[in-house]
N, C-alpha and C positions, 0 to 999 in steps of 0.2 A: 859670177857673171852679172851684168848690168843689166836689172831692169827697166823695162820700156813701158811707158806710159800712156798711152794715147787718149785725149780731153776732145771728141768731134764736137764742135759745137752745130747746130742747124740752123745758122745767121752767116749770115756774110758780113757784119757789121766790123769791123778794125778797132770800134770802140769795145764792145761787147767781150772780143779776144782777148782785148788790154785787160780788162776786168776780170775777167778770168783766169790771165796770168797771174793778176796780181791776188784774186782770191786762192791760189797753187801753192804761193809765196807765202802766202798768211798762213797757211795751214802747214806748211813742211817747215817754216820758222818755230813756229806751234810746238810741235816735234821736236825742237831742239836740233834742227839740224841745219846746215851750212847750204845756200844757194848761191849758185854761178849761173845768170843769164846771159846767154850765148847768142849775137846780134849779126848783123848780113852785115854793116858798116859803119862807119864811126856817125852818120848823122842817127842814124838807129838807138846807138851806145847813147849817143847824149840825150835822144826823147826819153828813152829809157830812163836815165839817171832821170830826169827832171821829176818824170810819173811817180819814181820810188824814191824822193829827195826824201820824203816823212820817212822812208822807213829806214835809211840808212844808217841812223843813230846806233841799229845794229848792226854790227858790223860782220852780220854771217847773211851778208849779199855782197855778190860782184856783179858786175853787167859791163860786159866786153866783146869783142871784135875780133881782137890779136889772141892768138898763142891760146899756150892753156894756162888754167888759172892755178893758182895757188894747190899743195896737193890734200890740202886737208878738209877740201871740202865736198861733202857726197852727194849734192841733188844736181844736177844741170838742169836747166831749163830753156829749153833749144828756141829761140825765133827767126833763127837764119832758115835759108834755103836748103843747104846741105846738112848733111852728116858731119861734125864735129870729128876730125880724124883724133879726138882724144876720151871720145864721152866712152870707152869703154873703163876705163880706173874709175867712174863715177858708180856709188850704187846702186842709183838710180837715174834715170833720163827722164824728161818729161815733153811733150810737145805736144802744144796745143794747136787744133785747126779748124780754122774755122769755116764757111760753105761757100767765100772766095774762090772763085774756077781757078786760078795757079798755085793759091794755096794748097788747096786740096789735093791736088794734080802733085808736088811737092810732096805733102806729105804722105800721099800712096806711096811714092818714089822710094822714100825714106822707109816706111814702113818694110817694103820686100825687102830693101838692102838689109836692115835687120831680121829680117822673118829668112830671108837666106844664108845667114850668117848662124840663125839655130838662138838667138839672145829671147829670151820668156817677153812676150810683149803681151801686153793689155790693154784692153779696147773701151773707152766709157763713150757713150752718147749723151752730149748735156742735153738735155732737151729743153725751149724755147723758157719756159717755167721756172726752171731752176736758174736760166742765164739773167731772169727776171728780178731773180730777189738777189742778185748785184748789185743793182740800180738803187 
């Protein structure tokens, strides 16, 4: 069953989440393991690709929009609004939120859909300090 990840951050910054996606990315690359970042729509997909152009050289990142991604890859890393009706074949999910009133409001949403579906979810609080030494 597909692990849930939950990253609350205590900012509302859009920049700060960025960084923190992309410190999620470093760390589960780290690992040896394959990411799929999962986007609301194609201008999303292309900031995306731009933020992660350095890191693309490896090529166990996708960042997309449409469909599901390739099967051989196990971390997703959700920044859309909904529920990926495919993130359960992943081994893990990850989605970060940050203290944006619709984000948040979103990702509670997401959270019950999984917490009523019975999937092991886990809850981290970054706190202010740790989103510091990003920077």
């Amino acid at each position: 069953m597909t692990r849930v990840e939950f990253y609350i951050l205590d900012s509302a910054n859009t920049d700060e989440r960025l960084a923190w996606v992309q410190r999620l990315v470093l760390q589960t690359l780290g690992r040896g393991k394959s990411v799929h970042i999962h986007t609301s729509c194609a201008s999303d997909t292309r900031h995306l690709i731009r933020e992660f152009q350095h890191l693309r050289e490896a090529d166990h990142i996708t960042i997309d929009h449409k469909g599901e991604p390739e099967p051989d890859i196990q971390v997703l890393l959700n920044m859309s609004a909904e529920v990926p009706f495919f993130f359960s074949r992943f081994e893990t999910m990850l989605e970060v939120v940050n203290d944006e009133q619709q984000t948040r409001e979103m990702g509670r949403e997401r959270y019950r859909y999984y917490q009523e579906r019975g999937y092991p979810l886990f809850h981290n609080k970054v706190k202010q300090e740790a989103q510091l030494e990003l920077v």
